[in-house]
MARDRENVEX-317816 format. One record per residue (C-alpha): residue in three letters; x negated, y, z negated. Coordinates in pm, 1 decimal. Each point is the difference from the previous one (the first is absolute). Example, Ala and Ser with C-alpha at 12.3 -4.5 7.8 and 13.67 -1.06 7.14 Angstrom:
NODE resn       c1       c2       c3
NODE  Ala  -1230.0   -450.0   -780.0
NODE  Ser   -137.0    344.0     66.0
This chain:
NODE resn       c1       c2       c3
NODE  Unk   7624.2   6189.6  -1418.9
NODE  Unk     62.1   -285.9   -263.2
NODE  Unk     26.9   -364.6     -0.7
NODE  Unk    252.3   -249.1    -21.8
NODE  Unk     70.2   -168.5   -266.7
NODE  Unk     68.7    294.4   -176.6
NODE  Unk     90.7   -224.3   -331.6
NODE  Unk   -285.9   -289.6    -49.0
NODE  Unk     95.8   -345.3    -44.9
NODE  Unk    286.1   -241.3    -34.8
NODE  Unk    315.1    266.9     -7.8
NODE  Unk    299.2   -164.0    233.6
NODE  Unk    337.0    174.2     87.5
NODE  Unk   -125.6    393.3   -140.9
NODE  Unk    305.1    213.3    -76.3
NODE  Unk   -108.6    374.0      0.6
NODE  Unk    205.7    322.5   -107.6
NODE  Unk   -124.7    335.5    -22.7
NODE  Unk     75.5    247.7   -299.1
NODE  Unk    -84.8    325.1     48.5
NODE  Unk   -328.6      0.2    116.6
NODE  Unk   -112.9   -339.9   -147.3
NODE  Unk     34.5   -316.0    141.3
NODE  Unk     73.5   -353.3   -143.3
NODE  Unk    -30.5   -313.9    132.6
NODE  Unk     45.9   -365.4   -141.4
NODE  Unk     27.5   -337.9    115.9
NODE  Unk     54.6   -369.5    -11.6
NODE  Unk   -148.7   -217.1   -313.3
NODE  Unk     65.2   -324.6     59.9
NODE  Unk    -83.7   -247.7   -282.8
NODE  Unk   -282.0    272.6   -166.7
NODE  Unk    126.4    220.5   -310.2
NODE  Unk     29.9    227.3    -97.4
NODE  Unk    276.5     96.4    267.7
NODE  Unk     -3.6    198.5    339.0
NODE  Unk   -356.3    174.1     -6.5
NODE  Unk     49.1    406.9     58.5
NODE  Unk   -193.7    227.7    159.0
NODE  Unk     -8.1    425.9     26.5
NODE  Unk   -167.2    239.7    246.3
NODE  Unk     30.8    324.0    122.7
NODE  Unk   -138.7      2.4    328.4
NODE  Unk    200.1   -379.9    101.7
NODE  Unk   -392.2   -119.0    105.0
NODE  Unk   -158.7      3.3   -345.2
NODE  Unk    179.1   -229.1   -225.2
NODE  Unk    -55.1    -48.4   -434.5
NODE  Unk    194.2   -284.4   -186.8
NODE  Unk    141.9    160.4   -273.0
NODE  Unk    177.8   -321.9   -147.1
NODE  Unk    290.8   -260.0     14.8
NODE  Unk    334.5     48.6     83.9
NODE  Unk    111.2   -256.3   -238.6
NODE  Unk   -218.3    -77.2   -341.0
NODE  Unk    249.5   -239.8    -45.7
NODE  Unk    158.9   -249.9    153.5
NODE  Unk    417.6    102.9     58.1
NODE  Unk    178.7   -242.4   -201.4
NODE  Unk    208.2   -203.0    310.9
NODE  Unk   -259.1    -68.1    198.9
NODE  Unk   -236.4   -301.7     -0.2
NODE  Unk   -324.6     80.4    307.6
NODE  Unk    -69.6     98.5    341.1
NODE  Unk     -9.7    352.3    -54.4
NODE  Unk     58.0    150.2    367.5
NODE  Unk     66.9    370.1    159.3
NODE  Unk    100.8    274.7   -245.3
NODE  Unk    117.2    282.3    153.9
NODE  Unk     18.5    279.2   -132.3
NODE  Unk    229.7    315.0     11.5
NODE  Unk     22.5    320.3   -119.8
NODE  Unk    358.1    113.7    -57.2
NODE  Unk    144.3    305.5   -250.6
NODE  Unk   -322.4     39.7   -188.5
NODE  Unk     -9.3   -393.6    -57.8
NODE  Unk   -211.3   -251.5    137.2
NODE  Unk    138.8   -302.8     79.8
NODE  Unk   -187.2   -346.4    129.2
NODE  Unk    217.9   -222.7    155.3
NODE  Unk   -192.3   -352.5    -16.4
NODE  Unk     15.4   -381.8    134.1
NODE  Unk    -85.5   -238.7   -302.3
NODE  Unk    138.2   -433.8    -28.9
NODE  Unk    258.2     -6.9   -274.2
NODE  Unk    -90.8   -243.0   -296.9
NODE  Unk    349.4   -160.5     23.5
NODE  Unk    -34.0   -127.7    340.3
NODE  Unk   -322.1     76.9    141.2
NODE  Unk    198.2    218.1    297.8
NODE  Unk   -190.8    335.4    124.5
NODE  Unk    224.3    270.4    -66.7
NODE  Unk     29.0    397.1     -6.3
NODE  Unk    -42.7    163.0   -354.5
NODE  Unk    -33.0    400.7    -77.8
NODE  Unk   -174.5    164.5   -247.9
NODE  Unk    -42.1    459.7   -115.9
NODE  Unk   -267.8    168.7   -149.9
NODE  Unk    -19.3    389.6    -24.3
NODE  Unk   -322.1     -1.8    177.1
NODE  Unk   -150.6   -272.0    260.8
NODE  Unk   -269.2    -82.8   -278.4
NODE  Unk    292.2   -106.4   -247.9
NODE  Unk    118.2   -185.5   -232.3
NODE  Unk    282.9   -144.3    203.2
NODE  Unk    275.8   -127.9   -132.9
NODE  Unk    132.5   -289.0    160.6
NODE  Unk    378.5    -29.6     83.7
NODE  Unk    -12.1   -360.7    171.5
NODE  Unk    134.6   -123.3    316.4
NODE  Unk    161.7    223.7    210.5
NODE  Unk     -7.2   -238.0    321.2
NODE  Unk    104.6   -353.2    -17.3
NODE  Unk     84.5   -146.2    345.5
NODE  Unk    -58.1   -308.4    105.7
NODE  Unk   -289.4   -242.1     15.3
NODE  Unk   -228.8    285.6    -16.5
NODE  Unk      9.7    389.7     -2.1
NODE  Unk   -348.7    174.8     38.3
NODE  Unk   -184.3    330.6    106.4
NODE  Unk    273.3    259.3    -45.6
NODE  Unk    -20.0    342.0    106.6
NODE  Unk    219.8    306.5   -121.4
NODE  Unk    160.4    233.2    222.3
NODE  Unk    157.3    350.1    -80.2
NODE  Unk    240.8    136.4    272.4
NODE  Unk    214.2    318.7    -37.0
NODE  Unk     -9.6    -23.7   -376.4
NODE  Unk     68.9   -404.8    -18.8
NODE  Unk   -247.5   -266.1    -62.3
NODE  Unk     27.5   -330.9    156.1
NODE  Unk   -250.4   -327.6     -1.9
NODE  Unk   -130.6   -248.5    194.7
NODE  Unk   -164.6   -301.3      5.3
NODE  Unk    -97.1   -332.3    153.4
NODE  Unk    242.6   -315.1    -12.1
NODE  Unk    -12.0   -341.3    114.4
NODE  Unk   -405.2    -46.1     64.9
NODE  Unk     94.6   -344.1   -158.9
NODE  Unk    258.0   -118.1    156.3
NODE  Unk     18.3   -152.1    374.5
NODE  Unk    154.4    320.4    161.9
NODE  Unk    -99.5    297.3    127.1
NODE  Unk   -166.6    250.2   -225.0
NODE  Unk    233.0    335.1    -58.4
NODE  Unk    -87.6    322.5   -169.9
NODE  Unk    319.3     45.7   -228.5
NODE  Unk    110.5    372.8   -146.7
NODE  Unk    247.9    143.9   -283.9
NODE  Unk     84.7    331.9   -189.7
NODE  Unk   -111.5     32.1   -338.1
NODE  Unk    152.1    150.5   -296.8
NODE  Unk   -131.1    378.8    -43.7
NODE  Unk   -226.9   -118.2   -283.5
NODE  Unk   -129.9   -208.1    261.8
NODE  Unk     27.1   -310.2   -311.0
NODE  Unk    259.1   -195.2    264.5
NODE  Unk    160.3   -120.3    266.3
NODE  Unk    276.3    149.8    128.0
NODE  Unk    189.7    -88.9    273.6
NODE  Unk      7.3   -285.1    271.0
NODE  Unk   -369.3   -153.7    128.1
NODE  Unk    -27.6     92.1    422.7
NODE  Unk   -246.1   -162.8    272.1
NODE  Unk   -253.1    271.3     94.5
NODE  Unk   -204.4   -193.6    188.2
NODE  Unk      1.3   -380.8    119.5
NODE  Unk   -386.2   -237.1    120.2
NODE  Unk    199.3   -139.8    276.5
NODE  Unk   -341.8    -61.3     85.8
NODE  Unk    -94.0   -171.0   -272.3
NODE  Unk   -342.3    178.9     11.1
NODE  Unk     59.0    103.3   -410.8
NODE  Unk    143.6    358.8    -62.5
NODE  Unk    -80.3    112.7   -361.8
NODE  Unk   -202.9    298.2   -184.3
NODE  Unk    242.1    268.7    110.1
NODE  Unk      3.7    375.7    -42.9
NODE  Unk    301.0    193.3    144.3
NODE  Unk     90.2    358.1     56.3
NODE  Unk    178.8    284.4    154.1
NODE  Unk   -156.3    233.9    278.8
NODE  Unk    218.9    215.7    200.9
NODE  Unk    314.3   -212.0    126.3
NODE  Unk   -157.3   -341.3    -65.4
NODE  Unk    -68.2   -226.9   -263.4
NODE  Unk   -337.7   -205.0     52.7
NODE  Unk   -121.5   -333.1   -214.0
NODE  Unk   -355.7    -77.3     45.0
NODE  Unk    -97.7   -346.4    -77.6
NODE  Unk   -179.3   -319.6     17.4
NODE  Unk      9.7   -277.3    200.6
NODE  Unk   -213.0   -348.0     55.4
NODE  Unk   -263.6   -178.5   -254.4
NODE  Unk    -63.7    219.0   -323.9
NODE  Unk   -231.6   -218.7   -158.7
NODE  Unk   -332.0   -200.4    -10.5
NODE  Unk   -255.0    -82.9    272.0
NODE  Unk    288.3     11.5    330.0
NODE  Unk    171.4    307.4    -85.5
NODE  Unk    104.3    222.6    299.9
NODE  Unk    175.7    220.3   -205.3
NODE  Unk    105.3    312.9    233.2
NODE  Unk    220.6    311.6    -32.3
NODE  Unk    350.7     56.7    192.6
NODE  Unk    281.3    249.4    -38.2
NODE  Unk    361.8     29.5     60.0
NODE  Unk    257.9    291.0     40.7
NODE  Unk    409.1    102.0    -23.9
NODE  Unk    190.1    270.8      8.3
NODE  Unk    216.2    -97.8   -313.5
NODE  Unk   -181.7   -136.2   -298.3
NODE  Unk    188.2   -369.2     17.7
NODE  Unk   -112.6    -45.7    361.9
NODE  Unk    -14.0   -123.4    214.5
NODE  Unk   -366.4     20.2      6.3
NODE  Unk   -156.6    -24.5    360.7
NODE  Unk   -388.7   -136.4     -8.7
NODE  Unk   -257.1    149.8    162.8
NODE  Unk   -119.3   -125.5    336.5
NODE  Unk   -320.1     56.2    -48.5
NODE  Unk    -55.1   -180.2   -348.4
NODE  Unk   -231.2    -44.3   -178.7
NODE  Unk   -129.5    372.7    -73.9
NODE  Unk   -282.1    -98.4   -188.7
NODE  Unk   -165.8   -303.9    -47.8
NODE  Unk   -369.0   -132.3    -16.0
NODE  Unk   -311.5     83.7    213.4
NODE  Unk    -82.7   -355.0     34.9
NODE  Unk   -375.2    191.4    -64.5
NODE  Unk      5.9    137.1   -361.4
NODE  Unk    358.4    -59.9    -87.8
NODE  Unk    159.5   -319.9     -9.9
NODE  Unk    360.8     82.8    -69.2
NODE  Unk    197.4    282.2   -181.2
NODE  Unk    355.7     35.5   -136.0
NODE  Unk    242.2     90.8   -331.1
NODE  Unk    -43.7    402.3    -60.1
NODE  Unk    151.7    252.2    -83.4
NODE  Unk     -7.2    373.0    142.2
NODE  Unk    -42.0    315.4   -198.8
NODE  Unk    -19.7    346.9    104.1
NODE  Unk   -247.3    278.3    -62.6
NODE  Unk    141.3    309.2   -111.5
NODE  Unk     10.1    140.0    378.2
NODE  Unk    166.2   -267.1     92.5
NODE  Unk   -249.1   -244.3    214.8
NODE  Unk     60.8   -353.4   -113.3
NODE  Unk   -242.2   -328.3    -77.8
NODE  Unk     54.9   -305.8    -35.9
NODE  Unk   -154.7   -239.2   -322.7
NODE  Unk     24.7   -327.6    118.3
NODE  Unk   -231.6   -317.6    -43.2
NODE  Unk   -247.8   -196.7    240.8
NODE  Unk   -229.8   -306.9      5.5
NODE  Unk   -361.6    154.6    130.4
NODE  Unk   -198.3   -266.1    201.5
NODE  Unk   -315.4   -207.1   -102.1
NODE  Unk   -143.2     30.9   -323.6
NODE  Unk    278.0    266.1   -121.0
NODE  Unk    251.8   -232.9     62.3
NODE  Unk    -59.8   -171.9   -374.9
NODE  Unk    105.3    359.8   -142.0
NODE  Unk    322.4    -76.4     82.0
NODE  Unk    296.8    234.8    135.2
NODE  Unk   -158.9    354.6    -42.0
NODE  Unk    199.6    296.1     39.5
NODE  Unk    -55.7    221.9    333.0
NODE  Unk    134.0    298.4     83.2
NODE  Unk     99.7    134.8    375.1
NODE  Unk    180.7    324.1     60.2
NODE  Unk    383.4    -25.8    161.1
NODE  Unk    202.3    244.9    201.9
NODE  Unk    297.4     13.7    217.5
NODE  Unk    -52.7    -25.5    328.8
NODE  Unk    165.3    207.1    272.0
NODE  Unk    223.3   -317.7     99.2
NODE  Unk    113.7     38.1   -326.4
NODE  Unk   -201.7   -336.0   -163.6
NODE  Unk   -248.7      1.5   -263.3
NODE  Unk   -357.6    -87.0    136.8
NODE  Unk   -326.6     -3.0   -148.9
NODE  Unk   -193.7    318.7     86.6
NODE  Unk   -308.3   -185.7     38.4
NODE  Unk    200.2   -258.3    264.6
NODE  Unk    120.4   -383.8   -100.2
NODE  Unk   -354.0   -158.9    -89.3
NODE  Unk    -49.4     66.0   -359.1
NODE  Unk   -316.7    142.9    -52.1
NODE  Unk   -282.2     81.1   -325.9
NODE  Unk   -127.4    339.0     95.5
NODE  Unk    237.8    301.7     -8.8
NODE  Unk    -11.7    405.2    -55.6
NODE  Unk     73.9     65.7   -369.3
NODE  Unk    367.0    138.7    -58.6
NODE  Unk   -144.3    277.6   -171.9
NODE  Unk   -339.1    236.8     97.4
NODE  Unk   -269.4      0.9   -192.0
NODE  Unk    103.6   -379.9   -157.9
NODE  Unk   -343.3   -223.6    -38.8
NODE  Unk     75.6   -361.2    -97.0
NODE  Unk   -192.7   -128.5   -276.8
NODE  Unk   -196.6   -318.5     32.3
NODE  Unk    109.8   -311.0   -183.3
NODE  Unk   -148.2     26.7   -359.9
NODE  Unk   -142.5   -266.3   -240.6
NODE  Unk    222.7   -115.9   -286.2
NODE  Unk   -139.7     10.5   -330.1
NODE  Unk    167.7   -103.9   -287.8
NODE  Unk   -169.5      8.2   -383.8
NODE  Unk    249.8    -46.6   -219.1
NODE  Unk     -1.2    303.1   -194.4
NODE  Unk    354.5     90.8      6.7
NODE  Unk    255.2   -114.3   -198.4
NODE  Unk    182.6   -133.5    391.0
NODE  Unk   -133.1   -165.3    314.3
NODE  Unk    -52.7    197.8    280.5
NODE  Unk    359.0    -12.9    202.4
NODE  Unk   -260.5   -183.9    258.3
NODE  Unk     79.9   -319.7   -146.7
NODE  Unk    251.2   -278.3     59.3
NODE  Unk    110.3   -350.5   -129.4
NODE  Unk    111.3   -345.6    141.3
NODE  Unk    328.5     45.4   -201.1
NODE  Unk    199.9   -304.8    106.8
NODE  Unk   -296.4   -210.9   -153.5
NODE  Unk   -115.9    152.0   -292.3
NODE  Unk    151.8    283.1   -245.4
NODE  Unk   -389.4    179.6   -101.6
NODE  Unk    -48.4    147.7   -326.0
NODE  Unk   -290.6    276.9     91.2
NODE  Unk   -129.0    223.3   -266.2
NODE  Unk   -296.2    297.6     95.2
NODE  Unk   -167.4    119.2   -337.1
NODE  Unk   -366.6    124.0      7.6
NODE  Unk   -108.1   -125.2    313.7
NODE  Unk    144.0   -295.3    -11.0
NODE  Unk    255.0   -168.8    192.5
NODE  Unk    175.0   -283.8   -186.9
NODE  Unk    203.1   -249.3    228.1
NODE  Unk    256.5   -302.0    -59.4
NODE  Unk    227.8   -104.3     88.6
NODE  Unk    351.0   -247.7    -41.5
NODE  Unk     12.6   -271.2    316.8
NODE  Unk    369.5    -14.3    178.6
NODE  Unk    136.6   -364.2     29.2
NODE  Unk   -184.9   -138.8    242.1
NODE  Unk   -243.7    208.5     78.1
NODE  Unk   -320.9   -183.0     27.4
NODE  Unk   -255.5    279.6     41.8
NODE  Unk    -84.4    313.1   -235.0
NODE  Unk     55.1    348.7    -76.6
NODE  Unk   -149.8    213.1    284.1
NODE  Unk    -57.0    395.5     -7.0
NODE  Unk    -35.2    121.6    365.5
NODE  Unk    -93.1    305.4    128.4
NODE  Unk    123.2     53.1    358.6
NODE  Unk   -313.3     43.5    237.1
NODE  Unk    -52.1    336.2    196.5
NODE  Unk   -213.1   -182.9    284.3
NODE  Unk    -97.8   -344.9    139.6
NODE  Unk   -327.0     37.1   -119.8
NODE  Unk    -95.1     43.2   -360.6
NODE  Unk   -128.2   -127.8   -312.6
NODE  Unk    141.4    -79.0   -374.6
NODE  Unk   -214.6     16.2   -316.8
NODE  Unk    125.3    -85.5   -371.6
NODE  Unk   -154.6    -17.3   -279.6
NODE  Unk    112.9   -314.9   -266.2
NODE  Unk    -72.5     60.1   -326.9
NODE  Unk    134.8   -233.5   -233.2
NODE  Unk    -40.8   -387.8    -41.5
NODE  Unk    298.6   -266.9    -71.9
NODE  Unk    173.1   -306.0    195.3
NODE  Unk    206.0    241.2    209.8
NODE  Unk   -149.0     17.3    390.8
NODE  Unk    -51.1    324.2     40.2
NODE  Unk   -145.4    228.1    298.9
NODE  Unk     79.3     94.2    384.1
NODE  Unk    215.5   -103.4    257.1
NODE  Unk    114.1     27.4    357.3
NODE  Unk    377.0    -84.5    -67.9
NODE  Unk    313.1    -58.1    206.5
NODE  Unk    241.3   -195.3   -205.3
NODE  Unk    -25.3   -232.4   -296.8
NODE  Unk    -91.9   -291.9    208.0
NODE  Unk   -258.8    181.9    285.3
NODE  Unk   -278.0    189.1   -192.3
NODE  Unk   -368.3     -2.1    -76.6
NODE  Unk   -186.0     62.2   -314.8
NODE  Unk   -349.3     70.0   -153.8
NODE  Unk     64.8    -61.6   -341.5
NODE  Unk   -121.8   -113.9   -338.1
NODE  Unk     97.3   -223.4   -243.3
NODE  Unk   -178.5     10.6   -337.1
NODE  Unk   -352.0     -5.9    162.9
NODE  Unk     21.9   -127.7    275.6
NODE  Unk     64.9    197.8    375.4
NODE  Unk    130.5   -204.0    289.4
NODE  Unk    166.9    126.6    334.4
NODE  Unk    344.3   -160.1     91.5
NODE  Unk    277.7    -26.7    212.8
NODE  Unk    336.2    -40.2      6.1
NODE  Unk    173.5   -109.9    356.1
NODE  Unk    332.0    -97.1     68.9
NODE  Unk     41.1    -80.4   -405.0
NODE  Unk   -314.0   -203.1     34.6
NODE  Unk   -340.0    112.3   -219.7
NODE  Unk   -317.9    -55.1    178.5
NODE  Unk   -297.0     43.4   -190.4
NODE  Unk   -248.8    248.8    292.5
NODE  Unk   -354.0    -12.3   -261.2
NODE  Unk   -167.1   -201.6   -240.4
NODE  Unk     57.8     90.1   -359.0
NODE  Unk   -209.0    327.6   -165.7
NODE  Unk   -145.0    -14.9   -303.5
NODE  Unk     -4.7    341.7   -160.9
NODE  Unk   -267.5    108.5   -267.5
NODE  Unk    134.7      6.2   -380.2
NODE  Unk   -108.9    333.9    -82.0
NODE  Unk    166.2    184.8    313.4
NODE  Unk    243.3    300.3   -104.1
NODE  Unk    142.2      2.2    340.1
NODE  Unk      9.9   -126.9    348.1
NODE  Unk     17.6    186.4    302.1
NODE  Unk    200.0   -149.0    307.7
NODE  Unk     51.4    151.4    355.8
NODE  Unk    166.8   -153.7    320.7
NODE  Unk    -90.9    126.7    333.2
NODE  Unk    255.2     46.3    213.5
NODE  Unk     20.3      0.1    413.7
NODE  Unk    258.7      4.4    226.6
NODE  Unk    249.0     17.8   -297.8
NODE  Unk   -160.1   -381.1   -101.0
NODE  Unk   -265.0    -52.2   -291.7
NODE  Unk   -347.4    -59.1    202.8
NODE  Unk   -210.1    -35.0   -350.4
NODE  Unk     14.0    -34.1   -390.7
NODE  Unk   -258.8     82.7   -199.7
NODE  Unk    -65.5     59.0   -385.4
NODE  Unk   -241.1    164.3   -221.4
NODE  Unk   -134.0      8.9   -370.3
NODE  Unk    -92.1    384.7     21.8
NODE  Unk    242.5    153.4    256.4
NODE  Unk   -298.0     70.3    263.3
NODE  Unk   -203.3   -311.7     73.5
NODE  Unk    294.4   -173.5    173.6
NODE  Unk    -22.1   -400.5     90.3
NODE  Unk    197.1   -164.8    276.6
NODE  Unk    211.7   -256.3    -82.3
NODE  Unk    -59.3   -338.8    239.8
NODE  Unk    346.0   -111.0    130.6
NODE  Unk    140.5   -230.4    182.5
NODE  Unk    129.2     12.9    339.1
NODE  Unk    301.8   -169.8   -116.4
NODE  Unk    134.6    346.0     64.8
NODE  Unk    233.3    196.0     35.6
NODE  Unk    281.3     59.8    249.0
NODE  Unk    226.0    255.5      7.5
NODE  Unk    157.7    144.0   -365.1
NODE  Unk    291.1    201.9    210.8
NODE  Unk    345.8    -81.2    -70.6
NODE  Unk    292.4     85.2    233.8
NODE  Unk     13.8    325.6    -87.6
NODE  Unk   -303.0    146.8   -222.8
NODE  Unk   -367.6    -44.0     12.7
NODE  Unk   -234.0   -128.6   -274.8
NODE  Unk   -137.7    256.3   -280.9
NODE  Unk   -251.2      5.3   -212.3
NODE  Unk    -28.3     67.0   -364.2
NODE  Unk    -70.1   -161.6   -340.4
NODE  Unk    149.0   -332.2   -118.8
NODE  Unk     64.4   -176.2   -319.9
NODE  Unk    123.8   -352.7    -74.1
NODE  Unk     68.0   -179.5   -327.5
NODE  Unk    113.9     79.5   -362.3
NODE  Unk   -242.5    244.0    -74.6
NODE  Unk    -87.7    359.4    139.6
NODE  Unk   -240.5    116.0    263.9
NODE  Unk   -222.2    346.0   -102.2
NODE  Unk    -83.3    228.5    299.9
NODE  Unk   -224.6    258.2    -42.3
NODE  Unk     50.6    176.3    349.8
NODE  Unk    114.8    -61.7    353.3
NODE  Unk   -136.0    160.6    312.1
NODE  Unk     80.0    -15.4    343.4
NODE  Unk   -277.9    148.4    243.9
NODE  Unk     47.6     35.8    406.6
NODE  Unk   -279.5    -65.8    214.5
């Protein structure tokens, strides 16, 4: 058996392709670089990030990095990707190749630009042709439709006139698509209802056609998956893959209830099949579930590990991310030593902030600060530039703060630190994916508490990610790290 989530922490909308006998998944980034985190397994339960899509960001695009999908197409791999253009702030479609799903890519811009929006695409090859989709009009006071085209052969553009595959006459949301062929019909499994925050009811539906421009008729008995209302609060945007006899799962991403709800949209994945009315159901039946047999024999699912990081190579561990829209970080790792600063965007008002994204609700953070200068310097739980905490220090002195709503709060009474101290240790306890305690030390094993005020804390989730934590710098001068750890009770 294994356990859902299969991929730990924050991941929305997975795309997943098989090649050869490896799988790859990736998924949404939102405001963290670098871009579109990816993952690779072999057995499609244990999962390794093996880097980035994107190092960098693509030249037209501005934030709001959102489901990549990726395909595999004439020895090419392509991601097809939703990102807001920096001309007009307007989510659109853009495409990217690499020559393996690790890369580099190389960017060829926007390939869908329809609208008030165009998101979440999803490539389909029929009978030698490949053809897109996509979501249109989530902005505008109509019904939702799922729109389609042909592409060129190099798959690079559109090519021919945009079709209605499917219309939320509804208006219960329709989005997060994957469509194929089996036998004499073409499917599209999708999304409907609330994808995001605390109310989502995000649930599962499909649709089917004879001819690949519909009409589509829906199911009657939609939704086909959808939370527990136990362990699983909702569930939605996959993708299906195959294994190389054929059976077929499905990646997608759910909000887990209680505590696990701060990791965010997790991905989960359920085994599909065609049913002998000729509909795709879940094999395990319509309430999503955690446990499942292993799509392989003989698979055991390793635990979640600690993270460790002592910067002794030249690069961060691909583990890391950045509050790009904020600050652009200048991060250098030489003999054990992490060196961090960074340039302030207009208008930002908080820091430079080096997350890691958690593994469980329950954890802690230790850091070790080992230089001395006006810069604050140290750990934070941090959802944007104006909702964050820090433990930090500035010259000698340690103080816990907030940041709410653009707001700083001071939570403790100034620290005076001893002169001769080479370093300070921090660590932030962490339960039910909220800091529960702070606490320094002068030796890195006699640890004291820091006294806070209740003045505290309210949620750090914005509409669509949850909080991380990590190491933070603010000011003209650099921060120096001498490790980061991450340990799961």
């Amino acid at each position: 058996m294994f356990k859902n989530p299969v991929i730990h922490g924050d991941v929305a909308d997975p795309t997943i392709i098989r090649i050869n006998q490896t799988y790859y998944a990736a998924g949404t980034s939102s405001e963290w670089a670098p871009f579109y985190p990816l993952f690779q397994s072999s057995d499609l339960v244990n999962w390794n990030q093996i880097g980035h899509l994107f190092q960098q960001q693509p030249e037209w695009t501005l934030s709001s990095f959102w489901a990549p999908e990726l395909f595999y197409h004439n020895n090419k791999v392509y991601v097809y990707y939703t990102a807001r253009r920096k001309s007009d702030n307007i989510s659109y479609i853009g495409v990217a190749t690499a020559d393996s799903p690790s890369g580099p890519y190389t960017d060829h811009g926007v390939i869908v630009e329809y609208g008030t929006e165009a998101i979440d695409a999803f490539i389909l090859e029929d009978n030698g042709e490949l053809y897109i989709s996509w979501k249109a009009y989530g902005l505008d006071d109509r019904p939702i439709e799922l729109l389609g085209c042909k592409l060129s052969d190099d798959g690079l553009h559109l090519d021919g006139e945009i079709f209605t595959l499917l219309k939320d006459d509804e208006r219960r949301g329709m989005e997060g698509q994957h469509w194929l062929k089996l036998g004499d019909y073409y499917y599209i499994v999708y999304s409907v209802n609330g994808c995001c925050g605390p109310q989502s009811d995000y649930a599962v539906s499909v649709a089917r056609s004879r001819n690949l421009k519909g009409p589509y008729e829906k199911y009657e008995g939609n939704p086909i998956l959808h939370g527990d209302g136990k362990t699983i609060q909702s569930c939605g945007h996959g993708t299906i893959t195959t294994t190389p006899d054929q059976r077929m799962f499905y990646l997608c991403h759910a909000y887990l209830t209680g505590d696990d709800f701060y990791m965010g949209r997790q991905p989960i994945l359920q085994e599909i099949v065609l049913g002998d009315d000729l509909w795709l159901h879940f094999k395990e039946g319509e309430d999503a579930k955690l446990q499942h047999p292993t799509p392989f024999p003989l698979t055991a699912q390793q635990p979640v590990f600690d993270f460790l990081d002592d910067f002794s190579d030249n690069e961060l561990k691909v583990e890391w991310s950045w509050n790009y829209p904020y600050s652009t970080p200048t991060i250098k790792t030489e003999k054990g030593r992490l060196s961090l600063n960074g340039e302030l965007k207009p208008n930002c008002i908080g820091g430079t902030a080096l997350c890691l994204r958690p593994a469980a609700s329950q954890y802690s953070l230790k850091t070790a600060v080992t230089n001395w200068n006006r810069a604050w310097k140290g750990i934070t739980m941090y959802g944007d530039d104006k909702n964050f905490i820090t433990l930090a220090i500035q010259d000698k002195t340690l103080q816990l703060k907030m940041t709410k709503s653009g707001k700083n709060i001071e939570l403790s009474e100034p620290i005076s630190l001893p002169d001769a101290q080479t370093a300070i240790y921090l660590k932030m306890e962490v339960k039910g994916g909220h800091p529960e305690a702070f606490y320094y030390s002068l030796d890195g094993e006699k640890w004291n508490q820091i006294q806070e005020s209740k003045e505290q804390q309210g949620s750090l989730v914005q509409w669509d990610r949850v909080a991380r934590p990590g190491l933070f710098q603010q000011g003209d001068k650099a921060a120096e790290f001498e490790y980061a750890t991450i340990r799961y009770n």
